[in-house]
C-alpha positions as CSV (number, residue, x, y, z in Angstrom):
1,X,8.8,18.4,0.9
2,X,7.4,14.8,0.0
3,X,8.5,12.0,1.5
4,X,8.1,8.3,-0.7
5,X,10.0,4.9,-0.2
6,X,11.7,3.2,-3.3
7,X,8.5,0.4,-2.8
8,X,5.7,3.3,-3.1
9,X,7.5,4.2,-6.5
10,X,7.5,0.8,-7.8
11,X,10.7,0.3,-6.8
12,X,11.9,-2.9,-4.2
13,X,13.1,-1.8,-1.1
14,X,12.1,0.5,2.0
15,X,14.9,3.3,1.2
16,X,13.2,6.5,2.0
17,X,13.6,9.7,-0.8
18,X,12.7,13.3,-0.4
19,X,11.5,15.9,-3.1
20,X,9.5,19.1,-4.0
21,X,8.0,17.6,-6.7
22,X,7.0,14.6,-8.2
23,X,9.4,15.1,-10.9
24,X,12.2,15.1,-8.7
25,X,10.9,12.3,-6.9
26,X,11.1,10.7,-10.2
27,X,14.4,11.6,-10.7
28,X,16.3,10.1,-7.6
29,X,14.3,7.0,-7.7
30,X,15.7,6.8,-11.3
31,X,19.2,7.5,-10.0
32,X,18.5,5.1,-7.2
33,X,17.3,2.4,-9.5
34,X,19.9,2.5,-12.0
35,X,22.1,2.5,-9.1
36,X,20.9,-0.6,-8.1
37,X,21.1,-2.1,-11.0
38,X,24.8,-1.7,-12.2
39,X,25.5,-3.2,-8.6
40,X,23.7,-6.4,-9.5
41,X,20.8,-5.9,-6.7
42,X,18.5,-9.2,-8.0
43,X,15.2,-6.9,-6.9
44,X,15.7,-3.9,-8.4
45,X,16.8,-5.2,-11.4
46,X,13.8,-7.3,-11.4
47,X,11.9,-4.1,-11.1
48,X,13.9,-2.1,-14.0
49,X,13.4,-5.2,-16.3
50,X,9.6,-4.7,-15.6
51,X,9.6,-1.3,-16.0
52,X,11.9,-1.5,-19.2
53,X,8.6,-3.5,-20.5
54,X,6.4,-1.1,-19.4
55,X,8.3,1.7,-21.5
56,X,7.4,-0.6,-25.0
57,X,3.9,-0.2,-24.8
58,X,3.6,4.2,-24.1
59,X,-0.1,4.3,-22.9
60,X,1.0,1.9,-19.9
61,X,3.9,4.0,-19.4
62,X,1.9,7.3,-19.1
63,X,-0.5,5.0,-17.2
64,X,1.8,3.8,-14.2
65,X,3.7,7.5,-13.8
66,X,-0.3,9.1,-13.2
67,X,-0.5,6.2,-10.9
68,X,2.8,6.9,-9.1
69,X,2.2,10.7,-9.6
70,X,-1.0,10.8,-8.0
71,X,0.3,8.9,-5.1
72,X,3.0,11.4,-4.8
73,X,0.3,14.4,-4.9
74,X,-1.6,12.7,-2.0
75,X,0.7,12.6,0.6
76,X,0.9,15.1,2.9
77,X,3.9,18.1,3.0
78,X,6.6,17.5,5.3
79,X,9.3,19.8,7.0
């Protein structure tokens, strides 16, 4: 078990998530985000706007999730 904060995943705030693995990381920071969003949070949808740009160009896409995935790899297991 992984422990990452909305911030570390590109995200604007200090909320703390737990997962396996990163692609359930990625998953409730999605859910979180989105979240976020719908309730009119300024940062985070600051944050999805950005990342809604990111998602037009693929190779900065793929860039940013090895970025966020490698972060995710390097922290240490926690129980």
């Amino acid at each position: 078990m992984k422990k990452m904060t909305c911030r570390q995943l590109g995200g604007a705030c200090d909320i703390e998530f737990q997962a396996n693995t990163f692609d359930e990381m990625a998953e409730i920071s999605k859910r979180h985000g989105m979240e976020m969003f719908q309730s009119g949070d300024p940062a985070h949808s600051e944050v999805i706007n950005k990342i809604m740009e990111l998602m037009m160009d693929p190779g900065k896409m793929e860039q940013w999730m090895t970025e966020k995935k490698q972060l995710f790899e390097a922290l240490p297991d926690e129980n």
